[in-house]
C-alpha positions in Angstrom: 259.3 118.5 94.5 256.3 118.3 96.3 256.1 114.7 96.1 259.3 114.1 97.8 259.3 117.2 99.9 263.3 117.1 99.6 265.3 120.3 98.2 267.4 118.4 95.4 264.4 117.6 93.6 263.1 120.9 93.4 263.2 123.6 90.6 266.5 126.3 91.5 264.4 129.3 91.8 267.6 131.4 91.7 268.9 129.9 88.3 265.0 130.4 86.8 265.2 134.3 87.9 268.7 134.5 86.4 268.2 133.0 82.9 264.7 135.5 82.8 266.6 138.6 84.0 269.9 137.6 81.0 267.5 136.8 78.4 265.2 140.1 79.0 268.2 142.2 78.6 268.8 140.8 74.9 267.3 143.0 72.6 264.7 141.2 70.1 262.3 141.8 67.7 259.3 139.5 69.1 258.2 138.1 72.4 258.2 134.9 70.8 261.9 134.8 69.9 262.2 135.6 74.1 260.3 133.1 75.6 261.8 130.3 73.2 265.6 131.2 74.7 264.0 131.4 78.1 263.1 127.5 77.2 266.0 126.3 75.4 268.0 127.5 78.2 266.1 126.2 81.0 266.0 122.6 78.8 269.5 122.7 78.6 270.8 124.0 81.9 268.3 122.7 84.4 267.8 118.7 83.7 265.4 118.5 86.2 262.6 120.5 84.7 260.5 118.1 82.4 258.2 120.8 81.4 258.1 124.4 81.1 255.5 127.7 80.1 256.2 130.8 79.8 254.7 133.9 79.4 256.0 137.2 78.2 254.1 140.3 78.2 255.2 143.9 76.7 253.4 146.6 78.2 252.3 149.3 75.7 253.1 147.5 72.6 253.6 149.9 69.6 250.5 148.2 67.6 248.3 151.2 67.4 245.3 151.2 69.2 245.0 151.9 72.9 246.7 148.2 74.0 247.8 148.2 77.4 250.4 144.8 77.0 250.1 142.0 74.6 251.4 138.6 76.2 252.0 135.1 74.5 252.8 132.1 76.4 254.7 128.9 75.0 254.8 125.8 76.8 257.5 123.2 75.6 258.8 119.4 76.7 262.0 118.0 78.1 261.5 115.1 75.1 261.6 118.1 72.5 265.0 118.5 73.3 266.8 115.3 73.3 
């Protein structure tokens, strides 16, 4: 936290990279459907984080047109999930 400055109020970098790298590997249909199992897992694993956004890009989406990546972003709340 940089409020506190101590290391057990701070976001686990390592468990954020993991739950990314496990939830990229699931196939799916729309970035959407990623980025809201990114959340729910953070939400529910992690009861530090209060708030979250995340972005999720695909590079060369097959939308026709010359599209170089297409990204949407979703931000949610710990109170969402109680």
């Amino acid at each position: 936290s940089a409020t506190s400055d101590l290391l057990r109020d701070t976001v686990d970098y390592v468990f954020l990279n993991r739950v990314i790298r496990e939830e990229m590997l699931k196939p799916s249909h729309l970035l959407e459907s990623v980025a809201k199992r990114i959340l729910d897992r953070i939400f529910y694993e992690d009861k530090l984080i209060e708030n979250a956004t995340v972005w999720v890009s695909k590079i060369n989406p097959p939308i026709g047109g010359d599209v170089e990546k297409v990204t949407i972003k979703m931000t949610e709340s710990r109170k969402n999930y109680q």
